[in-house]
Structure formats: structure tokens, C-alpha cells
C-alpha positions in Angstrom: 133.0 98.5 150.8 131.2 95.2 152.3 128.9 93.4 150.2 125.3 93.5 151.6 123.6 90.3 151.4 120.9 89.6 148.7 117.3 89.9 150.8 114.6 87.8 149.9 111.2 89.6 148.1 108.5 89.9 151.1 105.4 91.3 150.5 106.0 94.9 151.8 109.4 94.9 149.4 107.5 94.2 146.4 105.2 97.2 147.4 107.6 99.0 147.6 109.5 98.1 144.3 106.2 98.7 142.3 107.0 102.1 140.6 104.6 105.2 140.1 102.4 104.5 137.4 101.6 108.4 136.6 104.2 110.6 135.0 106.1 112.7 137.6 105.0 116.2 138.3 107.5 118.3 136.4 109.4 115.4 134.4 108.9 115.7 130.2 106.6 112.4 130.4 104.1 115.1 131.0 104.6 116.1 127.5 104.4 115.0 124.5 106.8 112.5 123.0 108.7 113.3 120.4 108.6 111.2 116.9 112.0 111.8 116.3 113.9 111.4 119.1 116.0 108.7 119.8 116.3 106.4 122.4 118.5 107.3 125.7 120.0 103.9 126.6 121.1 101.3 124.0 119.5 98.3 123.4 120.9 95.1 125.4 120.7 91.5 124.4 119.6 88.6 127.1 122.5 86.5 127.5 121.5 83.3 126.2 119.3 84.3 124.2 119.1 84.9 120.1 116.5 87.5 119.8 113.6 86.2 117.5 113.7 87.7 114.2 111.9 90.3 113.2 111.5 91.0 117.1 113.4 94.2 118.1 115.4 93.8 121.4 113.8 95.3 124.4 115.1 98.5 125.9 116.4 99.1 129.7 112.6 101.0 130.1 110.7 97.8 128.8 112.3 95.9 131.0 111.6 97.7 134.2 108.0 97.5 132.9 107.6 93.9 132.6 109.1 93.3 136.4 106.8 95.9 137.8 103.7 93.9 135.9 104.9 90.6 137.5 105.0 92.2 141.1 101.6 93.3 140.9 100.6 89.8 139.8 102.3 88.1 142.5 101.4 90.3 145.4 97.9 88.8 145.9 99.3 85.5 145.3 102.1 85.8 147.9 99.4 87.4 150.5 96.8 84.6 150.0 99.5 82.0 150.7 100.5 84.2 154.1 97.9 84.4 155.7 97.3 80.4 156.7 100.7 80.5 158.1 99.8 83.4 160.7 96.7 81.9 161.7 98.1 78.4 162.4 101.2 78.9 164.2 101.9 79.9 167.8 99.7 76.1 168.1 96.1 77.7 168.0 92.9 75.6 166.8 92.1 75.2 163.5 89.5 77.0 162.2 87.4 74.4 160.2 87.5 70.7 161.4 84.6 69.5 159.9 82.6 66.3 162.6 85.7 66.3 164.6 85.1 70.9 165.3 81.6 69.9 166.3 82.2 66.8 168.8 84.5 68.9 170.1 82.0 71.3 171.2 79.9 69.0 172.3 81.9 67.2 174.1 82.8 71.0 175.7 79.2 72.0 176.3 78.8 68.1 178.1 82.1 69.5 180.2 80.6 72.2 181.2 77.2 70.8 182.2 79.1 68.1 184.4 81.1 71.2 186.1 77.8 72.8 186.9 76.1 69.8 188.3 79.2 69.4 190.0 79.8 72.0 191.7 76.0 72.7 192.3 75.9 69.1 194.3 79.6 70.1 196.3 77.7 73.3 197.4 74.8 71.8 198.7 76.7 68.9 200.6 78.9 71.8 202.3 75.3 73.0 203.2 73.9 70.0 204.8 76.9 69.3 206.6 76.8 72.9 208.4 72.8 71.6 209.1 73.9 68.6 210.6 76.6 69.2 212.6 73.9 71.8 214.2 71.5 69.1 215.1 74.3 66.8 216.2 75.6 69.7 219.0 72.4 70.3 220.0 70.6 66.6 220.3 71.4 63.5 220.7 68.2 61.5 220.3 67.7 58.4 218.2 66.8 60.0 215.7 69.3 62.6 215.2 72.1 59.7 215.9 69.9 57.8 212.7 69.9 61.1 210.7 73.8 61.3 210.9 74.4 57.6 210.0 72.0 58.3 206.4 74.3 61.1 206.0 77.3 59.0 206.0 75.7 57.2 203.7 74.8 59.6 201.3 78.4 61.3 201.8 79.6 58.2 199.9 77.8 57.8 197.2 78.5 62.0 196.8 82.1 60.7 196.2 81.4 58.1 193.9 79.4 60.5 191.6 82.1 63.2 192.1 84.8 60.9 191.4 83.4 59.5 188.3 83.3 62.9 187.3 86.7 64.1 188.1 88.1 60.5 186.5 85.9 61.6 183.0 87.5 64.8 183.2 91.1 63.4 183.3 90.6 60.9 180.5 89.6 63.6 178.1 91.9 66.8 177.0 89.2 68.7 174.7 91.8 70.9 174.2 94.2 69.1 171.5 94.5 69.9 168.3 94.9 66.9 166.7 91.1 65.6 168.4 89.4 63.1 166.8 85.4 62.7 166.4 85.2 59.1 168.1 87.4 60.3 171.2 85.2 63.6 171.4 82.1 61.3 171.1 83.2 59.6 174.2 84.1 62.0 176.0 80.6 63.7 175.6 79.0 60.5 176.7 81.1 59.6 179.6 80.5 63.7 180.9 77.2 63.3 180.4 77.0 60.1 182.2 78.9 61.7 185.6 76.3 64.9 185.1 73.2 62.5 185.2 74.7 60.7 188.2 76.1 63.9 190.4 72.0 65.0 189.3 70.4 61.8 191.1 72.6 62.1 193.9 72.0 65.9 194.3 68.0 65.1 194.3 68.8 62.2 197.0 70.2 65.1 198.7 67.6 67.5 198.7 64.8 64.5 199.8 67.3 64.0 203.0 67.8 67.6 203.9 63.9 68.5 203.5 63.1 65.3 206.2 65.8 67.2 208.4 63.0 69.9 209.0 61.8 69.2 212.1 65.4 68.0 214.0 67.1 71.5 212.7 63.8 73.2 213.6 64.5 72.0 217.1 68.3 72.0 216.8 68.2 75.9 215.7 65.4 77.0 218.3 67.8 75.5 221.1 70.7 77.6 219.7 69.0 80.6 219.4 67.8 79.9 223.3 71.7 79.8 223.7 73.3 83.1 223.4 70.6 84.8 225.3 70.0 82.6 228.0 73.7 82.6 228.9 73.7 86.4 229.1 70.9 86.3 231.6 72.7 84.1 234.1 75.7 86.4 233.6 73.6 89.7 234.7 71.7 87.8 237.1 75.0 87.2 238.8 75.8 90.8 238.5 73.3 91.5 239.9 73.3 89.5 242.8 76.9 90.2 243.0 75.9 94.4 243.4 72.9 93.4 246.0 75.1 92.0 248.2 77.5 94.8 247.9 74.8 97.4 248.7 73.5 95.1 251.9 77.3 94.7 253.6 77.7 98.4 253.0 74.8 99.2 254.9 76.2 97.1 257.7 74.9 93.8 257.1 77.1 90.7 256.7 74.7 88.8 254.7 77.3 85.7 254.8 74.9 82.6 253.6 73.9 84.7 250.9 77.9 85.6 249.9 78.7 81.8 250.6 76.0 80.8 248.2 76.8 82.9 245.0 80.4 81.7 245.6 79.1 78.6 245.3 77.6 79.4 241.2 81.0 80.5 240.8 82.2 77.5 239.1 79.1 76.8 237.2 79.8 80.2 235.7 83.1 79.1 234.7 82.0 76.3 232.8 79.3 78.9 231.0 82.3 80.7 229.6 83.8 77.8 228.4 81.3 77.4 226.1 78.7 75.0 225.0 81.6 73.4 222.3 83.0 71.8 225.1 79.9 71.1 227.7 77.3 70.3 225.2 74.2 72.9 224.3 71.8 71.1 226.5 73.7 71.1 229.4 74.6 74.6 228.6 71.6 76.0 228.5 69.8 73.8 231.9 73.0 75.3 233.4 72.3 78.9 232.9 68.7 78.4 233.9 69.2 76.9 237.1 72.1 79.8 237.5 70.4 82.7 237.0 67.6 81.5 239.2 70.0 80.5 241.8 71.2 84.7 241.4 68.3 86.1 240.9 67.4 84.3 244.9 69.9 85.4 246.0 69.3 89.1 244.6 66.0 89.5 245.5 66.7 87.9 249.5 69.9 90.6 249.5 67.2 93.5 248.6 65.0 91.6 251.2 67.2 91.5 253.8 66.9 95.2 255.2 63.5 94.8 255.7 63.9 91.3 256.8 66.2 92.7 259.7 63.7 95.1 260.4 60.5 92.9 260.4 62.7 90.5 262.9 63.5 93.6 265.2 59.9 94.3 265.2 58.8 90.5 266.0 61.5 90.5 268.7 60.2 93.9 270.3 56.4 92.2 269.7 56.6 88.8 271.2 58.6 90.0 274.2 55.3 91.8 274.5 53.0 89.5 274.2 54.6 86.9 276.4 54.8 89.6 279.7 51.3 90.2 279.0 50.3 86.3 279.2 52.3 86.2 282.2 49.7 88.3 283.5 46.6 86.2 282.4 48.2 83.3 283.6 47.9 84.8 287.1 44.3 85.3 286.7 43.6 81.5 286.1 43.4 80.6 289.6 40.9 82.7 290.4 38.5 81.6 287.6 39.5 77.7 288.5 38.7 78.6 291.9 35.4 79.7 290.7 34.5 77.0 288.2 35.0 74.5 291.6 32.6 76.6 293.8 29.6 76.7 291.7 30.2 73.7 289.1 30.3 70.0 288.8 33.6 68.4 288.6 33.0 67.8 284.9 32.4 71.4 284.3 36.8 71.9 285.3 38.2 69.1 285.5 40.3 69.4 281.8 41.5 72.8 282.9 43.4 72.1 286.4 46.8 71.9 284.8 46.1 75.4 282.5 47.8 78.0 285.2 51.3 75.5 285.4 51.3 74.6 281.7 51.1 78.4 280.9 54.0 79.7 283.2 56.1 77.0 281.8 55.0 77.8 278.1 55.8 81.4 279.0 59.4 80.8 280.3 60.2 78.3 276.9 58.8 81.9 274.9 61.1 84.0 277.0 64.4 81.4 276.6 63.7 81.3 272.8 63.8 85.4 272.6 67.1 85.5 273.9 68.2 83.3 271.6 66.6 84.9 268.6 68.4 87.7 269.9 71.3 86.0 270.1 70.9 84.8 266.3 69.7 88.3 265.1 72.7 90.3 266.7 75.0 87.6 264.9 72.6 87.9 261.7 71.9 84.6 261.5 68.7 85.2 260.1 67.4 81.8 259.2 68.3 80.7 262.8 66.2 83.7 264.0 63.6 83.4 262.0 63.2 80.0 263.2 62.9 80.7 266.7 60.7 83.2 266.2 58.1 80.6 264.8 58.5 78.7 267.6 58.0 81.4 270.5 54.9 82.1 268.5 53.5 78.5 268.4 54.3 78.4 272.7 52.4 82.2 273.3 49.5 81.0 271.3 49.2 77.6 273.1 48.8 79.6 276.3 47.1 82.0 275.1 44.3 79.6 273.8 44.6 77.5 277.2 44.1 80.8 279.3 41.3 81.8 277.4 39.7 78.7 277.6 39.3 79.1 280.8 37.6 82.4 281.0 35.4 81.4 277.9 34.4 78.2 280.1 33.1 80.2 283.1 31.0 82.4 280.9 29.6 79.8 278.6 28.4 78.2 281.9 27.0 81.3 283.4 24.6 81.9 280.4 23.4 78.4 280.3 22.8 78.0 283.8 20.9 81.2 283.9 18.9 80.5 280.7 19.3 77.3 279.1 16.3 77.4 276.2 17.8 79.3 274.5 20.9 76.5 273.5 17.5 74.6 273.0 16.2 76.9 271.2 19.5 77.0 268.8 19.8 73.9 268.1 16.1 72.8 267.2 15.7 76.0 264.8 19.3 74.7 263.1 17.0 70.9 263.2 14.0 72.1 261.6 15.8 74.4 259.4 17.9 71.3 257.9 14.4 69.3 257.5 12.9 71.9 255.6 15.9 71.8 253.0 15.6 68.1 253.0 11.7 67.9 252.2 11.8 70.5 249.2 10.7 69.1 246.4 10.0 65.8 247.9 7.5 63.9 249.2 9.0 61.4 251.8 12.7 62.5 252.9 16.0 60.5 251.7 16.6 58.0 254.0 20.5 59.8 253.7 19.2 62.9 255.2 16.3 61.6 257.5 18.2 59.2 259.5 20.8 61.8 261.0 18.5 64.6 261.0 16.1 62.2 263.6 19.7 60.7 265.5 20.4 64.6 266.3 16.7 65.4 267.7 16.7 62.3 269.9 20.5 63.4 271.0 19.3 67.1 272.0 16.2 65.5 273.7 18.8 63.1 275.7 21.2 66.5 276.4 18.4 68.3 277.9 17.8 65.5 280.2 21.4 66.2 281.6 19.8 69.8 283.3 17.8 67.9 285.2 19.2 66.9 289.0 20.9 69.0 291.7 23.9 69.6 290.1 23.7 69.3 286.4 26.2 69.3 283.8 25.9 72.2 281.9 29.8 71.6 280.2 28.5 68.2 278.9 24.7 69.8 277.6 26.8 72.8 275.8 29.2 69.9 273.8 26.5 67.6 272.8 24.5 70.9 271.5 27.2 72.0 270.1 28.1 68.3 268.6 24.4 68.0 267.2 24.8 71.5 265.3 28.0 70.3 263.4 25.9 66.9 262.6 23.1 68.9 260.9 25.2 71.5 259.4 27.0 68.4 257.3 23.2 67.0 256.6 23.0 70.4 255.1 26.0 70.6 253.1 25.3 67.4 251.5 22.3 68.1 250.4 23.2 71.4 248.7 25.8 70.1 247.1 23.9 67.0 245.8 21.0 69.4 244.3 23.8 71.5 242.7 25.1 68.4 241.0 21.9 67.7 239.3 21.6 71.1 238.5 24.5 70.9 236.0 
């Protein structure tokens, strides 16, 4: 047989040396003892030891009792000295540490307070920067150049205070055991030191991000312009793209029209590539002028059907109109001839050239149809267009020139055959203008009377012109008509001088 090793007494092996202390169910403790019986083991000296006299030895039973009364002594003692040994190893705090426990904590809670202010002056930094590199894409004025500088600035002293911080933290390890009261003293005063700085610098912080208002105001509005207005150049040029489509299908070329939305095509290049690289004022005058450029373009390409047609019908009109002055321009001689017969010279003179100036004016209007027909048949619309203006300006010239000369020869057959009553026109527009002039007044304005008498002495002198064996009834109908004009600007001024004063 081995030998098993004495074990040492442990509190759970006492416990469970400590015997029953009631008698066993069954067992003859239960009953009871006898007086005569004698005892089962023999009595045993202690080696060593003379037993006192008069002292009987104890028995085997007495001395089982004795040990099972010292175990239940020594149990509490043995616990009680346990229990500080589990709750200081694996290295955890002590439980009572007196001043050194309680600048521990506050050297904690002044940790803690710093790592708050921190982080509360880290998160609006990250803020400000976001707000400033917004005003910085967007303008580029002196005063958002000066508003990046103070932020530079104010980015430094931010890492002094956060640096002081971080260096308190480092010099201080709240965490040891063996912490004394003057080292967690200074470590609360040095924490709160950082916390009171990273505080001033945080309100520096909010006083330069709330004068920032205006700039990001501006700076955000612009950016929020961005997106959209870079989407409307983009469908504009859609939709000049499918205009133009829809015109060629229908036969016409429309080829400026194609060779100017080529020409936006690397302006919408750069509109992809984003205002990151172009800048977002430049980005957004770019899409404006593009999607004005398109939508041009779009609304000429939806224009130009009818534009064709209006040019057919100006083509088929004109033609018209110039064979028909042909025609009137042959009737001038006969009028000329005429004027000559029963007028004075001055009466015609000015419209001898009329018949040759208006046959050449007529052939210029013909040349210049067949080359807006020319132009129109190679849809060269602008060219056409053009050419059309100018065929108009020549059939209107003639047309005015021929007239003039039928309007001459019946002017001067109603004033020869009754010429009061020019007279009789012009003084009633004379007295009517003198009338105006003397309302309210009791002598005239020398402003008004002095051309209202110049135009009665000039109609006196015109009628003077009828008199003599050939008169000049072309010069009597100008200077009437001349004298008119005179008092209808008499007339004008004073209304509009009363209406002045009237306000």
C-alpha cells in the first residue's frame, strides 16, 4: 500500500470533520445509559505527560470531543482570515484607501470631464471644417479667403488645448494601486486645467462659426443651385438633341442648328466632370449659358417647319408683288405726261426719274428672289431670310415712288379746282391752337404766340403763291402742310406743359 500524504485542514475539511452532535437514529445513545456499565475502550495515557493526580485519564470518546470543540472554534477564525486574501489577489483595488480612495476619484471624475470637453470640442472642429471647406468651393471673395486664414488660426490653438490634454492624460495612471493622494491631487488639477482650456477654445469656436452665417448662407444657396441647374442643361440638350431629330426626319437638314449643339458638346463634358475640378461658380454660369444655348436651339428646330413654310409663302408673295409693280411702273409715264401738260415745272420736276428708278428697283427684287430661292432650296435659311428683307425694302421703295406720283396729280387736281378749302384747313388748325393757348390766360406766352403768328403770316404768304398765270399749287400744298405740323407742335407743348402742373 502507498502512503497518502498528510493534507493540510482547510475550511470545508474541518466541516466536514465536525461530527453529529445528536445521537444517531437507532444507535443505544438514544437510550438511557447505564450506571453500571463499563467503559468500551481503555483508558490511554498522553505520552509525555504524568496525569495530574486525582485527575482520571481521559477516554478515546473524550478525546474526539475536545477536537470537535476546537474545530468549531476555529472555523470562524480561519474564514475571517480568508476572505481578505480573495478579495485582494488577482491585483484588484483595495477597498478602503482612506484620502488617497477619494483623490482618486476625483482625479477620475476631473478625467472624465476633460474627455467630454474633449471630445465635444474635436466634434465641433470636424463640423466647421465640413462648413468651411463649403464656403471655400463655392467663393473665393476676400472675405471668405480672410475666414479660412482665422480658421488656421483657431485650428492651432485647438491643438495646443488638445495636446495639453492628451499630455495630462499620459502623466497620470489613475489606475494603480499603490496611488498616492499628492499624485491624484495633481492629476485632478492638471485635467482640470486642459478641460477649462479645450472649454475656452470650444467657445472661440462657436463665436467663429456663428460670424460664418452669412458666407455659408451664400456658399449653401449656390450648392443647392448646383445639382439642379446642371440637370437642366443636360435635358435642355436632350431636348434639342430630339428637336433636331424630328426636323431632319421630316426632311429638313437643319445643319447650323446641328453644327451649333455640337458645338455645347464640350462644355457638357466639362459639366460631367464636375464642379470639384471646374470650380462651383464656373459650374453653374456654365450650365446656364448651356441650357439657354439648347433650349435656342430647341425652340428654332420646332420653328423651323413653320419657318420653311412662312419663307415659301414670302417667296410665292413677293414674286407677286414685284410683277404687279411692274405694271404700275408702266402707268407712270402717262401721269408724268400729265403733270407736264397742265402744271408748272415745280409741280413734276422731283418725279422725272420715278418710271426708270422703278424698273430697275423691280429687276434688283426679281434677282434677289432667285437667290432666296436659291438659299431656301439649299435651306440656308438665314441667307433666305435675309434676302427676303431686302426684296422687301426695293418693292416698297417703288412702290412709295409710284404712288407718289399718282397721289401728286390728285392732290393738285383738288387744289386747283378749290383751293379754300387747304385755307380753310389750316386757319381752323390756327385758331384752334390759339384758343388752347389763351385758356386761362389773359395775354398768351410769348412761347406759344410767337409761332402761332409766324404760321398765319406763312399761310397768308402761301396763298399769295395762287395768284399769277400758272401758280404753284405743289409749293402752296407743302407750306400748308409745313404750317399744320408747326401748330400741331405749338399744341403738344402746351398740353403737355398744363399736364405737368397738374401733377
Amino acid at each position: 500500500m502507498t502512503a497518502t500524504p498528510a493534507q493540510p485542514y482547510s475550511p470545508l475539511t474541518l466541516l466536514r470533520r465536525v461530527p453529529r452532535l445528536g445521537p444517531r437514529r437507532g444507535s443505544a445513545a438514544g437510550r438511557a445509559p447505564q450506571p453500571d456499565a463499563a467503559p468500551r475502550e481503555a483508558h490511554r495515557n498522553i505520552p509525555g505527560r504524568e496525569p495530574r493526580p486525582g485527575v482520571p485519564a481521559p477516554t478515546g470518546r473524550a478525546t474526539r470531543a475536545a477536537l470537535d470543540t476546537l474545530t468549531l472554534v476555529a472555523l470562524p477564525l480561519l474564514v475571517a482570515l480568508a476572505l481578505p486574501v480573495s478579495f485582494a489577489g488577482g491585483g484588484t483595488r483595495r477597498w478602503f484607501g482612506g484620502r488617497a480612495e477619494s483623490q482618486r476619484a476625483e482625479a477620475q471624475a476631473a478625467k472624465d470631464a476633460a474627455a467630454a470637453a474633449f471630445y465635444e470640442l474635436d466634434t465641433a472642429q470636424r463640423d466647421l471644417r465640413i462648413s468651411i471647406e463649403t464656403i471655400t468651393a463655392v467663393d473665393d471673395s476676400p472675405a471668405a479667403r480672410r475666414a479660412v486664414t482665422d480658421f488656421e488660426a483657431l485650428g492651432r490653438r485647438i491643438d495646443e488645448a488638445s495636446g495639453r490634454y492628451i499630455n495630462a492624460v499620459d502623466a497620470h495612471d489613475l489606475d494603480r494601486d499603490d496611488l498616492e493622494a499628492a499624485a491624484a491631487n495633481r492629476a485632478r488639477t492638471e485635467l482640470s486645467a486642459a478641460k477649462d482650456q479645450l472649454g475656452q477654445v470650444k467657445q472661440e469656436l462657436d463665436r467663429f462659426e456663428s460670424g460664418l452665417g452669412p458666407l455659408l448662407g451664400k456658399a449653401e444657396t449656390q450648392l443647392a443651385r448646383l445639382a439642379p441647374a446642371v440637370e437642366r442643361a443636360r435635358q435642355a440638350l436632350l431636348a434639342a438633341s430630339n428637336a433636331l431629330d424630328a426636323v431632319r426626319s421630316s426632311g429638313l437638314r437643319a445643319d447650323d442648328l446641328a453644327a451649333r449643339l455640337a458645338a455645347l458638346g464640350p462644355e457638357l463634358t466639362k459639366l460631367n466632370q464636375g464642379a470639384g475640378q471646374h470650380g462651383v461658380p464656373q459650374t453653374l454660369e456654365r450650365a446656364t449659358q448651356v441650357a439657354r444655348e439648347a433650349e435656342a436651339i430647341r425652340a428654332q428646330a420646332d420653328q423651323l417647319p413653320e419657318r420653311a413654310a412662312e419663307i415659301d409663302h414670302r417667296l410665292v408673295s413677293l414674286r407677286t408683288r414685284a410683277q404687279a409693280l411692274t405694271t404700275r411702273a408702266g402707268q407712270v409715264d402717262p401721269v408724268l405726261s400729265e403733270l407736264r401738260r397742265r402744271f408748272s415745272a415745280a409741280c413734276w420736276q422731283d418725279l422725272q426719274q420715278v418710271p426708270q428708278q422703278a424698273g430697275e428697283n423691280v429687276r434688283q427684287a426679281e434677282l434677289k428672289l432667285k437667290e432666296a430661292q436659291a438659299a431656301r432650296d439649299a435651306q440656308r435659311w438665314p441667307d433666305a431670310t435675309s434676302l427676303l428683307s431686302t426684296v422687301r425694302a426695293l418693292l416698297n421703295t417703288t412702290d412709295e415712288a409710284v404712288s407718289a406720283a399718282g397721289d401728286r396729280l390728285r392732290r393738285l387736281n383738288a387744289v386747283q379746282k378749290d383751293p379754300q378749302q387747304e385755307i380753310d384747313r389750316t386757319r381752323f388748325a390756327i385758331r384752334d391752337a390759339q384758343r388752347l393757348a389763351m385758356t386761362g390766360r389773359t395775354t398768351p406766352d410769348p412761347r406759344h404766340a410767337r409761332p402761332l403768328d409766324e404760321a398765319v403770316a406763312r399761310l397768308d404768304q402761301a396763298i399769295t403763291t395762287l395768284e399769277g398765270r400758272h401758280p404753284d399749287y405743289w409749293h402752296f400744298l407743302t407750306e400748308t402742310e409745313e404750317v399744320r405740323q408747326s401748330v400741331a407742335r405749338v399744341v403738344t407743348q402746351i398740353r403737355e406743359e398744363r399736364g405737368t402742373a397738374s401733377h
